[in-house]
Backbone as numpy.savetxt, mean C-alpha at the origin, in Angstrom:
# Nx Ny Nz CAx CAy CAz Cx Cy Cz
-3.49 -37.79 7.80 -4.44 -36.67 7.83 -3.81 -35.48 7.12
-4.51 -35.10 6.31 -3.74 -33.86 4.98 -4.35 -32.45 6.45
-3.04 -31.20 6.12 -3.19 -30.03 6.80 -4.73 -29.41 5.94
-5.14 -28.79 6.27 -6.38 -27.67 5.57 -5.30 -27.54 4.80
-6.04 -26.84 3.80 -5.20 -25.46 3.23 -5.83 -24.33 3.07
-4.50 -23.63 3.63 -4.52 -22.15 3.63 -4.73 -21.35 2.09
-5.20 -20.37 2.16 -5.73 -18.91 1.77 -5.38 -18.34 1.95
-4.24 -17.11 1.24 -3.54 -15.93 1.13 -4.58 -14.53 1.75
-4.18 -14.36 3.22 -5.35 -13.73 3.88 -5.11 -12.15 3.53
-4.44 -12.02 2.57 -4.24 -10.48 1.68 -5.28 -10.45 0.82
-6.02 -11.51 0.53 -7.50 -11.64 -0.65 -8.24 -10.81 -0.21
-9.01 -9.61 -1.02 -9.84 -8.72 -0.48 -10.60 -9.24 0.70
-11.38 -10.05 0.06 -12.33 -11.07 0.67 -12.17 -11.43 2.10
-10.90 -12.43 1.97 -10.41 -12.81 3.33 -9.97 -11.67 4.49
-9.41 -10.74 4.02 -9.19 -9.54 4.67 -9.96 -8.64 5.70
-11.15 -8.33 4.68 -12.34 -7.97 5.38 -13.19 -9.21 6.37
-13.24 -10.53 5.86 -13.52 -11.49 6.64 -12.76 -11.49 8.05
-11.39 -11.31 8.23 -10.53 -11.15 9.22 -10.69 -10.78 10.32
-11.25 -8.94 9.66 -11.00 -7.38 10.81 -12.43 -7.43 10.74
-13.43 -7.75 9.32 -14.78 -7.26 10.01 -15.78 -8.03 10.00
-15.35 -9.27 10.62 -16.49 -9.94 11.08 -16.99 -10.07 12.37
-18.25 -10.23 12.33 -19.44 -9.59 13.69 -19.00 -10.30 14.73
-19.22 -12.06 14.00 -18.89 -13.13 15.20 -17.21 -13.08 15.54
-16.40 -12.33 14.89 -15.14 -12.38 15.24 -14.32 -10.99 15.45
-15.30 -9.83 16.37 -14.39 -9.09 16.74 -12.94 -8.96 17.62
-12.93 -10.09 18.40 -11.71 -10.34 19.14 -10.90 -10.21 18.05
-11.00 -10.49 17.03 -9.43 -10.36 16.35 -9.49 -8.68 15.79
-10.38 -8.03 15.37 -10.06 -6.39 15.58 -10.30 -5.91 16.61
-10.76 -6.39 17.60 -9.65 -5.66 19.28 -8.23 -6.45 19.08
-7.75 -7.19 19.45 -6.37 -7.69 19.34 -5.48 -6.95 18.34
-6.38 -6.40 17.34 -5.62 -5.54 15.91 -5.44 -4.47 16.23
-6.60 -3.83 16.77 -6.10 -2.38 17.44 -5.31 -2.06 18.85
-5.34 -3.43 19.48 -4.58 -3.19 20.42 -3.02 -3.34 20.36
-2.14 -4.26 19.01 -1.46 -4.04 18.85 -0.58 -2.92 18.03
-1.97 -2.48 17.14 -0.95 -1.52 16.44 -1.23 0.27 16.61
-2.54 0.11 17.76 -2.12 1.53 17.64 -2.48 1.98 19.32
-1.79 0.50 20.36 -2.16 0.67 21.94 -2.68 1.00 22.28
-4.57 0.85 22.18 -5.73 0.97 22.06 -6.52 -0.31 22.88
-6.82 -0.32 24.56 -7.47 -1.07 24.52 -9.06 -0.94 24.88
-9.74 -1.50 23.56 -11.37 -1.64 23.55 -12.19 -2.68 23.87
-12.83 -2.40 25.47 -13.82 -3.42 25.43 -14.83 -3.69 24.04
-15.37 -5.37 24.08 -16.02 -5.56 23.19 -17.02 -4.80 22.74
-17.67 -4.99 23.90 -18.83 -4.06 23.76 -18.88 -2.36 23.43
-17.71 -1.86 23.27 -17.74 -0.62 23.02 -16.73 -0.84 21.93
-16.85 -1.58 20.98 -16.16 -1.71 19.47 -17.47 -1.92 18.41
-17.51 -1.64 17.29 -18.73 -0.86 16.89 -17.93 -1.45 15.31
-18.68 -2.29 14.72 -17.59 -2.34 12.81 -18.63 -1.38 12.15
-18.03 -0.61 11.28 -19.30 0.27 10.84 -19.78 -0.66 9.33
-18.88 -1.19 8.74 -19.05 -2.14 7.60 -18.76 -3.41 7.68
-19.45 -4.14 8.54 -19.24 -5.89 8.89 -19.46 -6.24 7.69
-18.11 -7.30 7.27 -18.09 -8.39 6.31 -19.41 -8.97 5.95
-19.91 -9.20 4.67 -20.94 -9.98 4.50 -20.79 -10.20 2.87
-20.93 -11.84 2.38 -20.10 -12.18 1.34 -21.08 -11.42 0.40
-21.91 -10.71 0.60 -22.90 -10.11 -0.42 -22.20 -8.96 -1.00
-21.51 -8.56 -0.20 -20.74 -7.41 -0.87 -20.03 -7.46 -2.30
-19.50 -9.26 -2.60 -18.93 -9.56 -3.18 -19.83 -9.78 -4.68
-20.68 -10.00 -4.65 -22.09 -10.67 -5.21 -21.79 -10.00 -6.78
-21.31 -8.72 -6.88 -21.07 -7.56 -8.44 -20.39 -8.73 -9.14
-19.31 -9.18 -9.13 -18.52 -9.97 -9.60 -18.72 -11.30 -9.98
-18.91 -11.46 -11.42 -19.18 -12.67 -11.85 -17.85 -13.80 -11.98
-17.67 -14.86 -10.93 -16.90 -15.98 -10.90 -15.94 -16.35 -12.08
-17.21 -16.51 -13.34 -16.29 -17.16 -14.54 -15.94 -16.35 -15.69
-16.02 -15.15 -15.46 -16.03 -13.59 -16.32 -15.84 -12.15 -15.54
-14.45 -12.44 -14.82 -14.32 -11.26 -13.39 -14.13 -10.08 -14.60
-13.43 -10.40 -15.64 -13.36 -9.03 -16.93 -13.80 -8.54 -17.49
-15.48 -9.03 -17.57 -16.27 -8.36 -18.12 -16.70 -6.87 -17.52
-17.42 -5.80 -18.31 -17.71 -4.91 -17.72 -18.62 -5.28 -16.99
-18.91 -4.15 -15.86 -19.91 -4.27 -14.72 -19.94 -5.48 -14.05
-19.02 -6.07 -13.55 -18.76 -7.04 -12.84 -18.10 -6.78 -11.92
-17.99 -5.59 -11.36 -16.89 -4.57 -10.72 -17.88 -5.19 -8.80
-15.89 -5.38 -8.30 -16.17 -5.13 -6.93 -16.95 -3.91 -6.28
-17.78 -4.03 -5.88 -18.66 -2.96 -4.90 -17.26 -2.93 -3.31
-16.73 -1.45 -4.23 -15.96 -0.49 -2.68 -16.15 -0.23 -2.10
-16.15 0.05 -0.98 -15.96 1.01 0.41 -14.72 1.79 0.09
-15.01 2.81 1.09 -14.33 3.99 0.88 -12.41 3.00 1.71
-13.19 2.46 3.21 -11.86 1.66 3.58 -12.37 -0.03 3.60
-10.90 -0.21 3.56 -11.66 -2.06 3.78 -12.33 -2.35 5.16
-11.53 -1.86 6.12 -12.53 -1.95 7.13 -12.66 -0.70 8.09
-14.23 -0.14 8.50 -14.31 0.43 9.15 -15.14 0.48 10.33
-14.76 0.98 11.69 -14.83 0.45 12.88 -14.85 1.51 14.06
-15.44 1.80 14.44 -15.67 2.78 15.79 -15.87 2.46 17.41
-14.76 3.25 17.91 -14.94 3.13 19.79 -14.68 4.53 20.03
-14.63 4.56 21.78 -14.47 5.61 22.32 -13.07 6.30 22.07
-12.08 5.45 21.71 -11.27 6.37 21.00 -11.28 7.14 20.00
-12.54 6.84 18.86 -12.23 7.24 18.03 -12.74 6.41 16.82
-13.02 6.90 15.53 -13.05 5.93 14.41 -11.10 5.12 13.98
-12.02 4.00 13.49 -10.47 2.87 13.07 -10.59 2.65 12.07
-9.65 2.84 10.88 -9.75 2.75 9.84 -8.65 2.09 8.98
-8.89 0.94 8.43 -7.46 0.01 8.08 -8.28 -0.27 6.28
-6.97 -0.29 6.17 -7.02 -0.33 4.38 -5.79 -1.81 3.80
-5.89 -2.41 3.37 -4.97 -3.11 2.97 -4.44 -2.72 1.11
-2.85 -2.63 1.15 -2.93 -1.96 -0.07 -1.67 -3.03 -0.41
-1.64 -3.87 -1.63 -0.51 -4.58 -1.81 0.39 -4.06 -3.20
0.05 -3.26 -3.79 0.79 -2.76 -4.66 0.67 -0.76 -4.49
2.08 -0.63 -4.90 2.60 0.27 -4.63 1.75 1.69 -5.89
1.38 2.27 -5.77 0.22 3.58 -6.51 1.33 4.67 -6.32
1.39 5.61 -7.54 1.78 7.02 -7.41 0.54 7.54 -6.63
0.90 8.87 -5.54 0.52 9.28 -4.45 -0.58 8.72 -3.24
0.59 7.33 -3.31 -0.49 6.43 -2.54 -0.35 7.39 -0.78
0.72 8.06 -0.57 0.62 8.63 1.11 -0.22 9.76 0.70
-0.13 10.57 -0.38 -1.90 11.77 -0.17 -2.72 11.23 -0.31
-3.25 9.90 -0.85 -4.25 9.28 -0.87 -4.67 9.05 0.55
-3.88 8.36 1.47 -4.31 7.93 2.90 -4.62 8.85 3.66
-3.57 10.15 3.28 -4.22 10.91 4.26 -5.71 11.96 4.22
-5.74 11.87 2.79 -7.32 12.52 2.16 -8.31 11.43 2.89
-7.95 10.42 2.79 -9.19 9.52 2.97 -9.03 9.86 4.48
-8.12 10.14 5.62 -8.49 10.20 7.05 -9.00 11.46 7.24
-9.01 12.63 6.50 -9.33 13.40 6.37 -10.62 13.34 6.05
-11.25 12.83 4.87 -12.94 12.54 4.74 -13.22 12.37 5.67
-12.70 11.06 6.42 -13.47 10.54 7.79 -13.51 11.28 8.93
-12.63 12.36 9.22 -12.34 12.75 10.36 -13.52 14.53 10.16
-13.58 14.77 8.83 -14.72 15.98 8.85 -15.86 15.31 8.82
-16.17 13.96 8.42 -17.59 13.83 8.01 -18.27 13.97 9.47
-17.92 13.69 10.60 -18.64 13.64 12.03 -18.59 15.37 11.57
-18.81 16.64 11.42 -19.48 17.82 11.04 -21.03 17.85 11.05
-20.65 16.91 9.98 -22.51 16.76 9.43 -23.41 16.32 10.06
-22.93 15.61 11.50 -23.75 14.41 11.89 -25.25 15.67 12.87
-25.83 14.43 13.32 -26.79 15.59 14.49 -25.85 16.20 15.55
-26.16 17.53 15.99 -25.86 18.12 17.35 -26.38 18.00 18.42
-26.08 18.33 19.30 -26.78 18.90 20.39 -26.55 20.12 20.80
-27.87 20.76 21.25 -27.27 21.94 21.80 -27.02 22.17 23.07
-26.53 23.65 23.14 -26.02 24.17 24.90 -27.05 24.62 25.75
-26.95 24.82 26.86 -28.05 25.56 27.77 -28.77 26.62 26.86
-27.58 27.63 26.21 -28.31 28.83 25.27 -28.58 28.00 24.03
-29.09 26.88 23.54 -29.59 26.77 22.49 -28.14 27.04 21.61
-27.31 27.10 21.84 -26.09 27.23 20.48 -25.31 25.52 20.32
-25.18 25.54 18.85 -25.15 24.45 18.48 -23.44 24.58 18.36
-22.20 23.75 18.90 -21.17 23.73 18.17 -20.52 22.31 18.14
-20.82 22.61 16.36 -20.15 21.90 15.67 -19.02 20.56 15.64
-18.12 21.50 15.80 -16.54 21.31 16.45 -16.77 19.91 17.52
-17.80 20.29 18.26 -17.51 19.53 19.57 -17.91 17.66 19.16
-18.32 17.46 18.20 -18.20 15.97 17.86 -17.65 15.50 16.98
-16.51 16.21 16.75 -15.24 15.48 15.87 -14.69 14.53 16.51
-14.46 13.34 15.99 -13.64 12.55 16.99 -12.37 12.04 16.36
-11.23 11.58 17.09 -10.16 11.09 16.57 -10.49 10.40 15.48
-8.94 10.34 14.35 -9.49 9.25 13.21 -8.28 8.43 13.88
-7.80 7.16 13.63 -6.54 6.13 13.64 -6.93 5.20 12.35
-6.14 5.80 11.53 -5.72 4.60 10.16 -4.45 4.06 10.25
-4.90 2.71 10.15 -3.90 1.42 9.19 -3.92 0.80 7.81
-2.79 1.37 7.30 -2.43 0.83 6.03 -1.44 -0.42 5.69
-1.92 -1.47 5.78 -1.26 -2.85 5.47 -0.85 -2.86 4.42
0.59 -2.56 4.06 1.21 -2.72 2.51 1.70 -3.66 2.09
2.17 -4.26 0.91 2.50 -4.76 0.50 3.70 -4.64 -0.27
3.95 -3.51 0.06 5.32 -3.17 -0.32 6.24 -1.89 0.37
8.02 -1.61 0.59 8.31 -0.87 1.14 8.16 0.88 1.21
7.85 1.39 1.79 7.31 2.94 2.07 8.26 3.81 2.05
8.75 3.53 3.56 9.80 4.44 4.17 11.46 3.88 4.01
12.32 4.40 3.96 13.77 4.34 4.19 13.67 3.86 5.80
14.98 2.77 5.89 14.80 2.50 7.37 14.36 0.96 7.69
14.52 0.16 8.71 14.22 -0.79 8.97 12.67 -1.02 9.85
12.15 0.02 9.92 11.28 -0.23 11.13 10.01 -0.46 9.97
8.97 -1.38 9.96 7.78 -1.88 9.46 6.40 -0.90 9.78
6.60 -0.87 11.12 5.73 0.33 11.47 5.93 1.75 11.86
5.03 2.38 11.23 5.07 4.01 11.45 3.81 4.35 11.67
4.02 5.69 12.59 2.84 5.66 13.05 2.81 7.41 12.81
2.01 8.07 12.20 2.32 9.78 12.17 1.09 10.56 13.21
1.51 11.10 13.23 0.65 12.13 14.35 1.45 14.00 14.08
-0.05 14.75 14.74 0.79 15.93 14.23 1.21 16.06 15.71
2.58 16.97 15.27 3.06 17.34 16.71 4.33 18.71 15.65
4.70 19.49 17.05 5.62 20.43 16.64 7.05 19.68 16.66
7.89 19.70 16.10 9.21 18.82 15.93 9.97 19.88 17.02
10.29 20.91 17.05 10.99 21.61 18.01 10.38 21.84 19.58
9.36 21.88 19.91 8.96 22.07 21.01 8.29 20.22 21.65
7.96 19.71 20.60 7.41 18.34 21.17 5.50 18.68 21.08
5.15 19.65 21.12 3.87 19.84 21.54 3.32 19.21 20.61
1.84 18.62 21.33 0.63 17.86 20.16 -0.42 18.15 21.06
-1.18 17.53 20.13 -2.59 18.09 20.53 -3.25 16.72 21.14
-4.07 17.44 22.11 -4.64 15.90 22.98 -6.55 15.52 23.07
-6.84 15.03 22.62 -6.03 13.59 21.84 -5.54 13.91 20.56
-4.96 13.20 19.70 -4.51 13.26 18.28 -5.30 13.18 17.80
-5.64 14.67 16.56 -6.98 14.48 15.97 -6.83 13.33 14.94
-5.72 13.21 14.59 -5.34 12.27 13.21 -4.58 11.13 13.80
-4.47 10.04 13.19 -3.56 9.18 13.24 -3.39 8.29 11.90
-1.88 8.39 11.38 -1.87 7.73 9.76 -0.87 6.91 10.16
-1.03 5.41 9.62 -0.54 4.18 10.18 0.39 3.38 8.83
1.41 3.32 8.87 1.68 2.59 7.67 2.40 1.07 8.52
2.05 0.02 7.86 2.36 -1.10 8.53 3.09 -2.01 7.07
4.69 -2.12 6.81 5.58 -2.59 5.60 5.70 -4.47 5.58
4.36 -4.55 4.80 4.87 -6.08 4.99 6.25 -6.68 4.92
7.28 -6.20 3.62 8.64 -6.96 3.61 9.08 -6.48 4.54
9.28 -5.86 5.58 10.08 -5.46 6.60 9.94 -6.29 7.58
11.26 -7.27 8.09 10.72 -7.98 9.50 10.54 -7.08 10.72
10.46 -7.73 11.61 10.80 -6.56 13.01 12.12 -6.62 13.37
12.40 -5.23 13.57 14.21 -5.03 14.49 13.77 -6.04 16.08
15.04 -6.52 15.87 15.12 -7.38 17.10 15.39 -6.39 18.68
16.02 -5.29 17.88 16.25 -3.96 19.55 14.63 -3.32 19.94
14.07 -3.39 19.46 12.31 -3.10 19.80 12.49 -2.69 20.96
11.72 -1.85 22.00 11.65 -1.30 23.31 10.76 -2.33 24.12
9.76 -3.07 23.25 8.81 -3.43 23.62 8.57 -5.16 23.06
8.88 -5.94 23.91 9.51 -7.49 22.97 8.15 -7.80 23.40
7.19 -7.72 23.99 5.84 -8.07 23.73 4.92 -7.89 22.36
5.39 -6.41 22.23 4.32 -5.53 21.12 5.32 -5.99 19.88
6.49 -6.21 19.77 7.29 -6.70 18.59 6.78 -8.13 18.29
6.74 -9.24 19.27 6.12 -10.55 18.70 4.80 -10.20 18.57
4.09 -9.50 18.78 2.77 -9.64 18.12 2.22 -9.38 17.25
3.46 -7.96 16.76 3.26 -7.55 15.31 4.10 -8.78 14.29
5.01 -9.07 14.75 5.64 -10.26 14.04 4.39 -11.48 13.77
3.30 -11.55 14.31 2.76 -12.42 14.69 1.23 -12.44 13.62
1.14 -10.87 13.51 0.60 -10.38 12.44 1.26 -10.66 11.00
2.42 -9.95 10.77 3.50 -9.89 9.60 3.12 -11.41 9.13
3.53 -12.84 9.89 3.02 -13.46 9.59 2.18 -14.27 9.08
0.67 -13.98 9.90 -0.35 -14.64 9.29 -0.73 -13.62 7.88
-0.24 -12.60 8.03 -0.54 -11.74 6.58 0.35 -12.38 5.40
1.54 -12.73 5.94 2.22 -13.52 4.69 1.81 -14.84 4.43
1.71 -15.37 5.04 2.02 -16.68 5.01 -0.09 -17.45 5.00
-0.70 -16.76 6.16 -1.72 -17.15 6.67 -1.78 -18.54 7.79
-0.10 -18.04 8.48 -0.26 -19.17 9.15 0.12 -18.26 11.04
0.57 -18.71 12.04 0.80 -18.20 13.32 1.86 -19.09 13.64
2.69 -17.89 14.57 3.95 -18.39 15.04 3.25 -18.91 16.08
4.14 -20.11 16.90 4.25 -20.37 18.16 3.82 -19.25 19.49
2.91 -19.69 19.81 2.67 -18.89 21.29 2.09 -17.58 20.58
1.32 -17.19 19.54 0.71 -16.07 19.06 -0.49 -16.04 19.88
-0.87 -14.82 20.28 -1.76 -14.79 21.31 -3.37 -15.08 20.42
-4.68 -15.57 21.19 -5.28 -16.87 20.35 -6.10 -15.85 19.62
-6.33 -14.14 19.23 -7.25 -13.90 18.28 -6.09 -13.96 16.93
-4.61 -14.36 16.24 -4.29 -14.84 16.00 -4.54 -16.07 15.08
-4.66 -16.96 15.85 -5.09 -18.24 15.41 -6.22 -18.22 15.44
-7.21 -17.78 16.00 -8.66 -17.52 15.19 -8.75 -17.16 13.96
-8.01 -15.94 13.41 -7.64 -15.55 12.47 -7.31 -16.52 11.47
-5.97 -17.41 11.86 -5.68 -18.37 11.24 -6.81 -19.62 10.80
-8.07 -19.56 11.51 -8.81 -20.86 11.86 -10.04 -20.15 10.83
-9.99 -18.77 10.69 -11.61 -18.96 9.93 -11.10 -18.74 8.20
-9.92 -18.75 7.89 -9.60 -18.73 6.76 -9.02 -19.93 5.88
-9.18 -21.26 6.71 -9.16 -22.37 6.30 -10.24 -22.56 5.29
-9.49 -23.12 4.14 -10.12 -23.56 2.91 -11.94 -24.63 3.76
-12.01 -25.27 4.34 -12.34 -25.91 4.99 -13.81 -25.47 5.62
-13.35 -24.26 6.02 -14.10 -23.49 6.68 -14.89 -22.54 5.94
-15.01 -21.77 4.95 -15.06 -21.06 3.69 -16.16 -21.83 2.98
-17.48 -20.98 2.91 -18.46 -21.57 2.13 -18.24 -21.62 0.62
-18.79 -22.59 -0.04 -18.55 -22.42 -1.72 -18.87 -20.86 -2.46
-20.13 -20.28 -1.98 -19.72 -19.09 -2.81 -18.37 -17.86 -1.89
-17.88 -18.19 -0.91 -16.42 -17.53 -0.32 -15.57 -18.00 -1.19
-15.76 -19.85 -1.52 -14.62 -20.20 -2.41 -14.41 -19.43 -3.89
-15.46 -19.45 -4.21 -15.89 -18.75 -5.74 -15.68 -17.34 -5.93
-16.04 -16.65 -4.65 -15.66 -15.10 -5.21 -14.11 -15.24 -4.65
-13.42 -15.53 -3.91 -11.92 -15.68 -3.63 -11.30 -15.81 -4.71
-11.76 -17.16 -5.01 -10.95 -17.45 -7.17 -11.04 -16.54 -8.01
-12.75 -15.41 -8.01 -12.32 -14.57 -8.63 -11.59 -13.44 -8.62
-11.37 -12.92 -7.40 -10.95 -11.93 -6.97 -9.54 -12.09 -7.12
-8.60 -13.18 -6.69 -7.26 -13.36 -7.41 -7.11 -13.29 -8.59
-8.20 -14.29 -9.14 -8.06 -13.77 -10.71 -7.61 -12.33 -11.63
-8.66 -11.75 -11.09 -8.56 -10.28 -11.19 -7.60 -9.53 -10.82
-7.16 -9.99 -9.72 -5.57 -9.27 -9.12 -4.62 -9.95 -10.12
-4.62 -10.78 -10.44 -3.33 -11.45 -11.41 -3.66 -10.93 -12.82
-4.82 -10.55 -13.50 -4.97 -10.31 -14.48 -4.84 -8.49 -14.31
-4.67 -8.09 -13.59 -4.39 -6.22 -13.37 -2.84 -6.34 -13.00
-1.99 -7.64 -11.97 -0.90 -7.67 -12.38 -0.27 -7.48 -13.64
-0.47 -8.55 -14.43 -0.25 -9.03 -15.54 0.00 -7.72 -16.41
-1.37 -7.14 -16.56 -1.16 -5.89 -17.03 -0.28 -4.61 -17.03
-0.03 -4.97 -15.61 0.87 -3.95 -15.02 2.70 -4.19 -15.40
2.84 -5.71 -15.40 3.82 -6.08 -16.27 4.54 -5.52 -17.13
3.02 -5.87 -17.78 3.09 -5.49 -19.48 3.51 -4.30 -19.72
3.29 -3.18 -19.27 3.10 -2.13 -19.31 4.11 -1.34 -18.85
5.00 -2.26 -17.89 6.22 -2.03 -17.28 7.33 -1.87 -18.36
7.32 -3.76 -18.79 8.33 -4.19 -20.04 7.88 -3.41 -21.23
6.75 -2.79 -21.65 6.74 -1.87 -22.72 7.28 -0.62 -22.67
7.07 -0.19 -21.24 7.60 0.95 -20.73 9.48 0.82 -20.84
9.74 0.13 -20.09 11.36 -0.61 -20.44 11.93 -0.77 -21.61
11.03 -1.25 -22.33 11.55 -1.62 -23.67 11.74 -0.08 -24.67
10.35 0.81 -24.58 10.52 1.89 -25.05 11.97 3.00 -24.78
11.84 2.71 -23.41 13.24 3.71 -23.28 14.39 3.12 -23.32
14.32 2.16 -23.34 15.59 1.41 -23.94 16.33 2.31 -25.49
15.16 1.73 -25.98 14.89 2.18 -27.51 15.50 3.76 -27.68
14.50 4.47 -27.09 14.47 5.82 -26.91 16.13 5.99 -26.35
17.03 5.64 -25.57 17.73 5.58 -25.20 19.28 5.44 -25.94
18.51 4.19 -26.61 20.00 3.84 -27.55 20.04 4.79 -28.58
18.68 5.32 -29.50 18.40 6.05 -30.08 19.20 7.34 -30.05
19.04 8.04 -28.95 19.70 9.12 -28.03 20.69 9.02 -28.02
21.21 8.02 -28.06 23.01 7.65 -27.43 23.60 7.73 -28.89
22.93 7.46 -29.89 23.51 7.53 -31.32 23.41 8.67 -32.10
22.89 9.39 -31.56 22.24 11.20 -31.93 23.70 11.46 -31.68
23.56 11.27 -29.89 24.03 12.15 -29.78 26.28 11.47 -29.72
25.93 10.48 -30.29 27.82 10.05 -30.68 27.83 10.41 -32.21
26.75 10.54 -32.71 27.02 11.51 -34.15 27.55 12.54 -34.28
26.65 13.29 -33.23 27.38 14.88 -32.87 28.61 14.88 -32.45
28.65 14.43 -31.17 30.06 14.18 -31.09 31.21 14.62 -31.82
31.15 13.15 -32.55 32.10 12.52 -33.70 32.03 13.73 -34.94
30.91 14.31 -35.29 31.11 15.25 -36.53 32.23 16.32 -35.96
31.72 16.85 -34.39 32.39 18.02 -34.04 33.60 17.57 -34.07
34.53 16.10 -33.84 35.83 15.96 -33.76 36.50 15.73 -34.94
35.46 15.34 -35.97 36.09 15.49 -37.04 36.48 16.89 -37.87
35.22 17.80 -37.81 35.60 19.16 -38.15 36.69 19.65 -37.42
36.71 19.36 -36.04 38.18 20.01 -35.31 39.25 19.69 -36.23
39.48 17.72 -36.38 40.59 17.31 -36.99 40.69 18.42 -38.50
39.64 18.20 -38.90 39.66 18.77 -40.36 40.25 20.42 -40.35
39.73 21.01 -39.60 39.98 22.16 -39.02 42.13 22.91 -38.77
42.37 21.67 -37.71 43.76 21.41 -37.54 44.87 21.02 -38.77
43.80 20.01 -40.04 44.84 19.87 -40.59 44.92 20.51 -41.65
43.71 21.41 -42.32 44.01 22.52 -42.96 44.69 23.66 -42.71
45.19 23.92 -41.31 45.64 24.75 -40.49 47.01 24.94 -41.19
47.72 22.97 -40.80 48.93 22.96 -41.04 49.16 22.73 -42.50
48.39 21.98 -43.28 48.29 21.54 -44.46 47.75 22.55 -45.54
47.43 23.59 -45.68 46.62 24.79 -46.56 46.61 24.27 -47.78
48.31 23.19 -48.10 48.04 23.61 -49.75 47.80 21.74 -50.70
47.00 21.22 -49.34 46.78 19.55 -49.89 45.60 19.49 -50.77
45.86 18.73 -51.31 44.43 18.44 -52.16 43.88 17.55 -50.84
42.61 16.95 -51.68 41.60 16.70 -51.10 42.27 14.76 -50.79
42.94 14.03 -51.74 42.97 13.09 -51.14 44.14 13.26 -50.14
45.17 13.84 -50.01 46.07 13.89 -49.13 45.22 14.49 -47.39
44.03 15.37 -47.56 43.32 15.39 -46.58 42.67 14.30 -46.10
42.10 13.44 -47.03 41.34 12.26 -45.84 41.89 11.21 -46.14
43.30 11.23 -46.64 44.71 10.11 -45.94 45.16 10.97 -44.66
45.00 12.19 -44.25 45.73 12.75 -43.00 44.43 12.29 -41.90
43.29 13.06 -42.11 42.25 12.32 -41.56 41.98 10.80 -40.81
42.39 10.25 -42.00 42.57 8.69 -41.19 43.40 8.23 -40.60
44.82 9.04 -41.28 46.00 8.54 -39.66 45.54 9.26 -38.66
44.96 10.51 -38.55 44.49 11.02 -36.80 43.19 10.12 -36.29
42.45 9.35 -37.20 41.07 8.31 -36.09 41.98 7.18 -36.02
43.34 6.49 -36.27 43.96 5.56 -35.66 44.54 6.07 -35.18
């Protein structure tokens, strides 16, 4: 009997299939309960953008490069509301110049847009505002290292560093979660460490450790090749595609970049051993007219050449 095969559950696709599907919220309660100690009954977990492969539909299979074939975005990959608060998880596998002001602008959108929403008013008819802001909590699943340090997860909140004080609840919460980072084995908490390990996992690999608690292996179970309708199979192929062909690019662009300052470099390095070398020769030249006033010219660059040996 051949295993399924697995699907790299970092695929846009699969991703959002993961955290925001309808029939499978147990695995975003289990998500928020490990990474930001949050626990939400079902019924008061809310996806504001449930997975639906239509989303995918922009993107043509056998021509992901053509124009207007463009993935249809959301602002996050998945977004999700309880009484704590809106949840907001992004999966990001390559590393962007000002990818941390990026995350935090985007918790920022989310956390003013409740402004706009309807009010209610007070006994006197006064409307405020203010009073239906609700917490934001973002997770950012990377794909590459962030912070200095061994720890995978970080979690920011504002607070005063000298006094300890924060504000209750935390209006913000910015989540960075380092895929290459394993977990420190000294953890405070050897429950909440295997489960993020347990995560780390099925994000790498798309498979579950031993004894992973079962939204987990649900996880693991709806991303079987197996399981995955033909057009899931089809926009998946393209969507790697596309990631390997914006790799690729990025390569390129690297080793051109490399190669240029190389160039630029050696270039530089020969400028500037010209200069150098002229100034030590005028010194020499300098010195041996000093001592020499009354040489002709070949007895100068026979003296010349015994001082560069």
């Amino acid at each position: 009997m051949t295993t399924p095969k697995l699907i790299a559950p970092t695929n846009d696709l699969l991703f959002k299939k993961t955290l925001a599907s309808e029939d499978h919220k147990t695995i975003l309660q289990g998500f928020i309960h490990d990474f930001f100690g949050l626990d939400v009954p079902l019924q008061d977990l809310t996806v504001q953008n449930p997975y639906n492969i239509q989303a995918f539909d922009l993107i043509d299979p056998d021509h992901p490069e053509e124009p207007g074939h463009e993935l249809r975005q959301t602002l996050y990959d998945v977004a999700a509301t309880c009484p704590a608060g809106d949840i907001l998880t992004e999966l990001q596998i390559r590393h962007e110049t000002n990818y941390t002001l990026r995350a935090v602008y985007y918790a920022l959108i989310d956390y003013i847009a409740h402004y706009n929403l309807p009010h209610a008013a007070d006994f006197y008819g006064r409307i405020d505002r203010y009073s239906t802001l609700i917490p934001v909590h973002t997770m950012n699943i990377l794909g590459f290292d962030l912070f200095d340090g061994p720890h995978p997860l970080t979690r920011l909140r504002l607070h005063d560093p000298d006094t300890g004080h924060r504000l209750t609840p935390d209006p913000i919460t910015i989540g960075f979660f380092e895929l290459p980072k394993p977990l420190p084995e000294n953890d405070s908490d050897p429950e909440r460490r295997f489960n993020l390990g347990c995560w780390r996992q099925y994000w790498l690999t798309g498979q579950a450790l031993a004894g992973a608690p079962a939204y987990i292996w649900e996880a693991v179970d709806i991303i079987k090749l197996v399981h995955l309708t033909e057009q899931e199979r089809a926009m998946i192929t393209a969507t790697d595609r596309q990631r390997d062909k914006i790799d690729a690019m990025i390569a390129y662009g690297e080793n051109r970049g490399h190669e240029r300052g190389l160039a630029q470099g050696i270039e530089q390095g020969i400028e500037r051993g010209l200069a150098q070398g002229e100034q030590r020769a005028q010194s020499r030249l300098a010195e041996i007219m000093r001592r020499h006033p009354e040489a002709d010219h070949q007895t100068i660059l026979r003296l010349m050449a015994e001082a560069d040996d």
